[in-house]
C-alpha positions in Angstrom: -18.2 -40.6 -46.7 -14.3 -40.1 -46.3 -14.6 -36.3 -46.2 -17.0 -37.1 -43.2 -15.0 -39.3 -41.7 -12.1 -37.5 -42.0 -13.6 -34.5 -40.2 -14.9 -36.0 -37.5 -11.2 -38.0 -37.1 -10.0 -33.8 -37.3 -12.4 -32.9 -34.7 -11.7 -35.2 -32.4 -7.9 -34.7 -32.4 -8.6 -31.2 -31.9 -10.7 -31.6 -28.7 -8.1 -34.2 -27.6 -4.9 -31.7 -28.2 -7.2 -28.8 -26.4 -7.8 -31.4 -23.5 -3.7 -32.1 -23.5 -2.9 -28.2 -23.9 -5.6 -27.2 -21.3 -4.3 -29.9 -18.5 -0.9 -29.0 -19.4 -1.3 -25.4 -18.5 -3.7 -26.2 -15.5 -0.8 -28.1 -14.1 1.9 -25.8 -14.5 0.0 -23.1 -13.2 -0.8 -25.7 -9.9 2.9 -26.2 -9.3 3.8 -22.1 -9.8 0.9 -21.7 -6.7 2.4 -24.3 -4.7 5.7 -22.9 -5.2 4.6 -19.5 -4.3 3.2 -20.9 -1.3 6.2 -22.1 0.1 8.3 -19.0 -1.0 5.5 -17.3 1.2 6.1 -19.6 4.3 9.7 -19.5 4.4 9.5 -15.6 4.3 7.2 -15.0 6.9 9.2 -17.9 9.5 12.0 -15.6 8.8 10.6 -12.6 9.1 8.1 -13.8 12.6 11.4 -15.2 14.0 13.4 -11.4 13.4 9.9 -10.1 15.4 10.4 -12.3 18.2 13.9 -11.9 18.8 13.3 -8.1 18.5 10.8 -8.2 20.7 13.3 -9.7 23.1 16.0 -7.3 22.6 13.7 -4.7 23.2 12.6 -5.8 26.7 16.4 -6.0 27.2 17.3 -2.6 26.3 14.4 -0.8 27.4 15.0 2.7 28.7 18.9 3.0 27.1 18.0 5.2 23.8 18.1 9.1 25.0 18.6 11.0 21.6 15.3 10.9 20.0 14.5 12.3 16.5 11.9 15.6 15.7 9.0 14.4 14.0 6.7 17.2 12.2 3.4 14.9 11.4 2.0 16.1 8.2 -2.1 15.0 7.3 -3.0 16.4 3.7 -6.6 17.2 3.8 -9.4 17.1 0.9 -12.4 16.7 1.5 -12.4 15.4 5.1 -14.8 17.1 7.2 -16.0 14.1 8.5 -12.8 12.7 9.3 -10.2 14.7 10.0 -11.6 16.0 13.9 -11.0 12.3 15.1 -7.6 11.7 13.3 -6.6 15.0 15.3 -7.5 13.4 18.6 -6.1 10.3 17.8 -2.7 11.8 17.0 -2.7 14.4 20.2 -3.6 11.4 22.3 -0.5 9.6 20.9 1.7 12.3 21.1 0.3 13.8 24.4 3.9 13.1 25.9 6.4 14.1 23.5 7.4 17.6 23.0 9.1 17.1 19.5 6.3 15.4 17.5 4.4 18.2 16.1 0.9 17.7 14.2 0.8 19.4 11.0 -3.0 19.9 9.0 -2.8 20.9 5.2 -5.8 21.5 3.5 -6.3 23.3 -0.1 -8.0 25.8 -2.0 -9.0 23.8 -4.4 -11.4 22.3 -2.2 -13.2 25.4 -2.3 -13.3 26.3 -5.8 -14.6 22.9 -6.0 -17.6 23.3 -4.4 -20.8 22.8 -5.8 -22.7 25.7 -3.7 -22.0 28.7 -1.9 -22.6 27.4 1.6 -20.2 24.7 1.1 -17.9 24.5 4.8 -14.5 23.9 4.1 -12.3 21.0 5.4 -10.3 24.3 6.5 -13.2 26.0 8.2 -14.0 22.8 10.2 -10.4 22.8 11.9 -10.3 26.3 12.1 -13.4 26.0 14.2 -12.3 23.5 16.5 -8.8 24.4 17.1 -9.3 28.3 17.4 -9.0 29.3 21.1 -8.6 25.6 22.5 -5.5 25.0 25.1 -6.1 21.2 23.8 -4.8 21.8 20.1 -2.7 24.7 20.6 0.0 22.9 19.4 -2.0 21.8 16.0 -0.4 23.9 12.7 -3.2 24.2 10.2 -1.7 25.4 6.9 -4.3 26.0 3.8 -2.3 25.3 -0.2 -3.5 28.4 -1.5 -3.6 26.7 -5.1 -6.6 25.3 -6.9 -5.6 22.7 -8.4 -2.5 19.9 -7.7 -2.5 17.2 -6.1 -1.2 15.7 -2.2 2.3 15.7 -3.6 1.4 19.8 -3.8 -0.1 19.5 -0.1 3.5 18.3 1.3 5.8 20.3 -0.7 4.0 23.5 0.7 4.0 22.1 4.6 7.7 21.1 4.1 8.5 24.9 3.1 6.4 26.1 5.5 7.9 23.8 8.1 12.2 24.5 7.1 11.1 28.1 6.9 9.5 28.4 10.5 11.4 25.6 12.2 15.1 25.4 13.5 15.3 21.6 14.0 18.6 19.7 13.6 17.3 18.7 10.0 19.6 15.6 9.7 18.0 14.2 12.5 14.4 15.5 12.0 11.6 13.4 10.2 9.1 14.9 7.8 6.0 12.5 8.1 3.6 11.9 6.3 -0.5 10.1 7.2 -3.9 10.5 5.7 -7.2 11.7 7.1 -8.0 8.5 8.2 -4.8 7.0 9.2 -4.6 5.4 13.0 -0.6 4.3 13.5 0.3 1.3 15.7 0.0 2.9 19.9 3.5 2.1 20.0 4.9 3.8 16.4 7.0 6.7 17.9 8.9 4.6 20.5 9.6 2.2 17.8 10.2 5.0 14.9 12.8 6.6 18.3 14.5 2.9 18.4 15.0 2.7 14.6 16.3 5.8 14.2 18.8 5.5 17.2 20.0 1.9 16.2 20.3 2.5 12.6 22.2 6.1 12.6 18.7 8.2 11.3 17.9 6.5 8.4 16.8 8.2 5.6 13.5 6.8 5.2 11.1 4.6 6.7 7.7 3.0 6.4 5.1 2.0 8.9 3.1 -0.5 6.7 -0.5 -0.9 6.9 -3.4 -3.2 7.7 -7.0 -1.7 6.2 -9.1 -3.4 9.1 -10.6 0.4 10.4 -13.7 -0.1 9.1 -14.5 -3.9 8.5 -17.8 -4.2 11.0 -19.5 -2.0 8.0 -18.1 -3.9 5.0 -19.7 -6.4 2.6 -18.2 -9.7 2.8 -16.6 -8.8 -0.6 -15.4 -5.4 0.6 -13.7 -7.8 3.9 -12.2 -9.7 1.4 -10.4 -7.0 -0.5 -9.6 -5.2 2.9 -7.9 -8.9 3.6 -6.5 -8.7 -0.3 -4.5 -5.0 0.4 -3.7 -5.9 4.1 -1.7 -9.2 2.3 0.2 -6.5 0.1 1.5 -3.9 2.0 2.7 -6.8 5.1 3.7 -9.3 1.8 5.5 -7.0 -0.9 6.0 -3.8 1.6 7.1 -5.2 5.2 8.3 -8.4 4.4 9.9 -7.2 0.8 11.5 -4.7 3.1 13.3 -6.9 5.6 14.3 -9.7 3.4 15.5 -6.5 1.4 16.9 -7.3 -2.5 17.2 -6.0 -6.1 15.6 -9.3 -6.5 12.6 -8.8 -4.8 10.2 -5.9 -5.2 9.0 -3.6 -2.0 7.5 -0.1 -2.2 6.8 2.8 -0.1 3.7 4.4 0.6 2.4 7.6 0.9 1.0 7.1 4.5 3.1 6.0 7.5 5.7 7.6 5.8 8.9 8.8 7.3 11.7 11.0 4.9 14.4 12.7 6.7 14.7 16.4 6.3 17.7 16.9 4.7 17.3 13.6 2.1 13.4 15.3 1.2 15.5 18.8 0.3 18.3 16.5 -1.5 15.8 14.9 -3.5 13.9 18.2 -4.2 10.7 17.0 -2.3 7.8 14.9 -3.5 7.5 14.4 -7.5 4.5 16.1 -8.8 4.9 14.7 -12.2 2.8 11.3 -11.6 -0.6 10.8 -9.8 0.9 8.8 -7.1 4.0 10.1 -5.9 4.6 7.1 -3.1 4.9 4.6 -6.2 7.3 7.0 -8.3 9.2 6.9 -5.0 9.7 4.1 -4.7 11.1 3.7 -8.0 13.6 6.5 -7.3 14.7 5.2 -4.0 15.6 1.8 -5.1 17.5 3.0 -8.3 19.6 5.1 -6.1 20.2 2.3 -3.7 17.9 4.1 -0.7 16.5 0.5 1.6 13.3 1.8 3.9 13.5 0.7 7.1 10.2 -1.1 8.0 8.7 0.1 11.4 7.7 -3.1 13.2 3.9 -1.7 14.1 0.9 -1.4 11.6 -1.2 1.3 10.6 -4.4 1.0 10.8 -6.4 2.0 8.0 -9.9 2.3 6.3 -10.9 -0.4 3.4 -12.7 0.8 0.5 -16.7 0.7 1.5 -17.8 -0.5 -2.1 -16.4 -2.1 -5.2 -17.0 0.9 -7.1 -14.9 3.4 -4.9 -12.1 0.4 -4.8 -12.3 0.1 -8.6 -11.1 3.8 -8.9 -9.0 3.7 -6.3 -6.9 0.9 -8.1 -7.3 2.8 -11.5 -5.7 5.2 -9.9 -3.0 3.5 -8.9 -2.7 1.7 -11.6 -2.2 4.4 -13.5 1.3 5.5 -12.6 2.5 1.8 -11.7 1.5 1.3 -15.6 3.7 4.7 -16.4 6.9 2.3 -14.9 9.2 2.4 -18.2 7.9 6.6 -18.2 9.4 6.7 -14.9 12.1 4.5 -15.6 13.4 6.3 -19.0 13.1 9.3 -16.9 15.3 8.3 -13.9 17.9 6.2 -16.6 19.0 10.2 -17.7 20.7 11.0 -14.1 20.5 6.8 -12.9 21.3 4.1 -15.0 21.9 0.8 -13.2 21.5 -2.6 -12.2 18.9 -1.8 -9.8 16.7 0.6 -11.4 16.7 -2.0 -14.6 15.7 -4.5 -11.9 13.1 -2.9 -10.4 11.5 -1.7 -13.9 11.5 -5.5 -14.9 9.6 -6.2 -11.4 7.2 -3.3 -11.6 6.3 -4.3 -15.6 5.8 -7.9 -13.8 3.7 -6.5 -11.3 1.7 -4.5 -13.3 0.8 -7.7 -15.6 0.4 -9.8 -12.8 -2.1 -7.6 -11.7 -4.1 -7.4 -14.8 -4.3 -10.4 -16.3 -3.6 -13.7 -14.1 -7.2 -13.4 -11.7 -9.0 -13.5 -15.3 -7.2 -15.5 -16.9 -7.2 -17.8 -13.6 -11.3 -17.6 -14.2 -10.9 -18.2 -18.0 -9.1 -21.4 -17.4 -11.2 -23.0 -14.6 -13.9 -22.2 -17.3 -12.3 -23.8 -20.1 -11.6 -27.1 -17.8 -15.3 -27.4 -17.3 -16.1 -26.7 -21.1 -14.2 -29.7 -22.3 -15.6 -31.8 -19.1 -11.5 -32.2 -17.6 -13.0 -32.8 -14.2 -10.3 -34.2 -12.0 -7.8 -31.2 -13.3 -10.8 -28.9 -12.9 -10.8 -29.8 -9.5 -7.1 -29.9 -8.7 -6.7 -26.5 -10.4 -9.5 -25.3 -8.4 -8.6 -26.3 -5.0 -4.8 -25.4 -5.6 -5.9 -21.7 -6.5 -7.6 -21.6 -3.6 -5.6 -23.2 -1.3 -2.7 -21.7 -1.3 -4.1 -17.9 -1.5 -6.2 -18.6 1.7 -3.0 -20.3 3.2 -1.1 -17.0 2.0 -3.5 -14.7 3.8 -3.6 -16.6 7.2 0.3 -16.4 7.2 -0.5 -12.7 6.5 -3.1 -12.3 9.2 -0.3 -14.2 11.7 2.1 -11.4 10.7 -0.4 -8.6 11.4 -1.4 -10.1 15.0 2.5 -10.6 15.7 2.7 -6.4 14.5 -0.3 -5.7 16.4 -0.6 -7.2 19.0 -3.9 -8.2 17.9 -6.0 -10.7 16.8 -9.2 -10.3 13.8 -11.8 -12.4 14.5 -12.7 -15.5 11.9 -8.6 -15.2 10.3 -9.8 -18.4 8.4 -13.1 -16.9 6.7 -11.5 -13.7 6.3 -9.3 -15.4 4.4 -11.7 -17.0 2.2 -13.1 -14.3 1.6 -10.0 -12.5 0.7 -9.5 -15.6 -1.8 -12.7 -14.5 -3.6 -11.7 -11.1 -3.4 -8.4 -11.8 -5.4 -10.4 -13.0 -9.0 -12.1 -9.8 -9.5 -8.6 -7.8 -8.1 -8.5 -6.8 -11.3 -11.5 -4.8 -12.0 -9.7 -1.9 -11.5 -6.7 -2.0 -13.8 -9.3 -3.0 -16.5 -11.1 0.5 -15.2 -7.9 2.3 -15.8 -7.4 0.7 -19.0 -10.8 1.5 -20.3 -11.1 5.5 -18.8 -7.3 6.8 -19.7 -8.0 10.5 -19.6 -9.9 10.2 -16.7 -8.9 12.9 -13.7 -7.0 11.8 -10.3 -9.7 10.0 -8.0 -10.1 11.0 -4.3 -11.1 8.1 -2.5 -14.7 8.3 -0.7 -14.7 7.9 3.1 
C-alpha cells in the first residue's frame, strides 16, 4: 500500500517538475523571440533611414560621376535551354546604353556528356542558334568549358581567363560579374554599381542581394512561404549584415549579383573549386582577411524553388559546405589566423545549428506543452513564435519595397505564410544529413 503510494507521490512530482522544466524553457525561448524581434526593428530603422537619405543625396548629385567602371557580365550555363534566351534579352535591354558592360555566356561540356540521348540540344547549341548572324547580340561572348565534369566555380575560372587573355581593360577598375540563368537585377543596378564604385574608390567586391519573387503567381502557398523565408535572408543576414557591417554579426556573399574586381579575383587565385558552393567558402575567406562587400542598394530578382522537393536539395546542397565551416576554417587558419576568421567560424557553426535544429525543436516543444495540457504557455509560446517571425518578414518585405521600388501584393499573408514556411526550413539540412555522398544538385527551373 506504501510502495503504491509512494509511486504515485513519484509520478506525480515527475509530471509536475516536467510541467516546471517545460514552462521554463517555453518562456525563455518567448523572451529570445522577442528580443530578436527588436534587434530586427532597430536594424532595419537604421538601415531604411541610410536608404532614404541616399536616396536624397542621389537626386542631389545626379549627373556628377563621369569615371565609370568595365563590367564583363558572366551567366554560367547548365542546363538552361529554357531559360537562358530571356535572361539574354533582359540583360541587352539593360545594358542597351553602355558600351563597357559586356554579356558573357559560359556553358559546359559536361552537359553534353550528360545527356541521356543522342538528339539531346545543348544549352550551347540553343545560343549558338540565336546569336549566330544577329546585329542584336553581336556583342554576346558565348564561351563553352570544354571539361566534363566541375562545377560553376570551373564555369568562371575559364571566362575570367578567357576574358584577361582577350581584354585590355584597366583591370583595377574593371568588375568581373557574376548572375545565373535566371537572374533579373534591379533596372537601376549599373548606375548604382557606377555610384558605388566612384564614391568608394573601386571596391573590391560587392553584392546586389536578392529577392526570390520571379516566379511566385505559380507557387504553392508553401513554396510563397519559403520564397518569403530566403527573400528574409539574403535582405536580413546579406544586405542589412552588410551595412551595419561587424565581426559581430554574420553577412555572406552570393554567387549571383556578384561583383569581384579584376585584379583582387587574380590576387585571390579566382573562385575556390574545393567546396560545392564557392559564394559561401567566400565569404569565409573575405571576412578573415578583413574584405567588407559593399551592398548595392537594388535587388535581384530571382526564381523561388517550384516544389519542396527541388528546395530540399537545394538546401542540402548548401548545407553541405556551410556544415564543412571548421574544414574551411582549419584550412584558411594555415595562411590566416585571426580574430575575425575565429569569429566568423563561431557564427557560421551557430548558423549552421540554428538552422538544423531550432524549427524542430520549436515543433517538439509546442508539442510537449500540449502533452502535459500547459495551455496558457502553449498559447503564449505559440503566438510569440509566430508573431514575431511574421513581424520579422513584413519589416523584410518593407526593406525590399524601399530597394525596389515595389510593392508584393498581401505583405501580411505572405508573411504568414513565410512563418509556416520557417518550421519545416529544415528539411533540407536533415536531407543533407541523411544522403552525405550524394553528388552536387543543379537546381530545377
Amino acid at each position: 500500500m506504501w510502495t503504491l503510494h509512494g509511486q504515485q507521490l513519484n509520478v506525480s512530482v515527475n509530471k509536475e517538475v516536467s510541467y516546471m522544466t517545460l514552462t521554463g524553457i517555453a518562456l525563455m525561448i518567448c523572451l529570445a523571440l522577442l528580443a530578436q524581434l527588436s534587434w530586427h526593428m532597430v536594424r532595419n530603422h537604421i538601415v531604411i533611414e541610410r536608404l532614404e537619405s541616399l536616396q536624397n543625396s542621389k537626386r542631389q548629385e545626379a549627373g556628377q560621376k563621369t569615371e565609370t567602371p568595365e563590367l564583363f557580365v558572366v551567366i554560367p550555363c547548365l542546363r538552361e535551354q529554357t531559360t537562358i534566351l530571356d535572361t539574354m534579352d533582359y540583360f541587352l535591354e539593360l545594358t542597351s546604353n553602355s558600351e563597357n558592360i559586356h554579356l558573357v555566356i559560359v556553358t559546359t561540356e559536361k552537359e553534353k556528356a550528360e545527356a541521356r540521348s543522342s538528339d539531346y540540344v545543348t544549352t550551347y547549341s540553343v545560343i549558338r542558334k540565336k546569336i549566330t548572324g544577329s546585329l542584336r547580340y553581336s556583342g554576346v561572348t558565348l564561351l563553352n568549358y570544354p571539361k566534363t565534369d566541375g562545377m560553376m566555380a570551373h564555369q568562371l575560372n575559364y571566362a575570367a581567363r578567357y576574358i584577361k587573355e582577350h581584354s585590355h581593360a584597366n583591370w583595377s577598375k574593371s568588375y568581373f560579374v557574376v548572375y545565373n540563368a535566371d537572374s533579373r537585377p534591379g533596372r537601376n543596378v549599373f548606375r548604382e554599381v557606377y555610384a558605388k564604385a566612384f564614391d568608394r574608390s573601386w571596391p573590391k567586391v560587392m553584392q546586389e542581394y536578392s529577392a526570390f519573387f520571379l516566379n511566385l503567381d505559380s507557387l504553392s502557398p508553401l513554396m510563397r512561404g519559403f520564397a518569403v523565408y530566403q527573400t528574409n535572408f539574403e535582405l536580413t543576414n546579406g544586405y542589412t549584415n552588410s551595412i551595419l557591417y561587424s565581426d559581430y554579426l554574420r553577412s555572406h556573399v552570393v554567387g549571383h549579383g556578384l561583383y569581384l574586381r579584376f585584379d583582387f579575383l587574380d590576387a585571390i587565385g579566382g573562385f575556390t573549386t574545393r567546396f560545392w558552393c564557392e559564394d559561401i567558402y567566400l565569404s569565409f575567406y573575405l571576412r578573415s582577411i578583413g574584405v567588407r562587400a559593399v551592398p548595392i542598394d537594388t535587388v535581384e530578382i530571382a526564381e523561388a524553388p517550384k516544389s519542396m522537393s527541388v528546395l530540399i536539395k537545394q538546401n542540402a546542397n548548401w548545407f553541405k559546405t556551410l556544415s564543412e565551416t571548421t574544414k574551411i576554417y582549419h584550412s584558411l587558419s594555415d595562411e590566416i589566423f585571426n580574430t575575425r576568421a575565429f569569429l566568423y567560424w563561431m557564427n557560421q557553426l551557430r548558423g549552421a545549428a540554428a538552422w538544423v535544429l531550432l524549427p524542430s525543436a520549436y515543433v517538439l516543444l509546442a508539442v510537449a506543452l500540449l502533452v502535459t495540457q500547459n495551455w496558457v504557455i502553449s498559447a503564449l509560446f505559440c503566438i510569440t513564435l509566430w508573431a514575431p517571425t511574421t513581424m520579422r518578414y513584413l519589416l523584410t518585405l518593407r526593406l525590399f519595397r524601399r530597394l525596389n521600388m515595389d510593392k508584393i501584393d498581401t505583405e501580411f499573408r505572405m508573411s504568414v505564410l513565410g512563418s509556416a514556411a520557417y518550421l519545416v526550413s529544415n528539411l533540407g539540412p536533415l536531407y543533407g544529413l541523411t544522403h552525405l555522398h550524394a553528388q552536387k544538385y543543379k537546381t530545377e527551373r
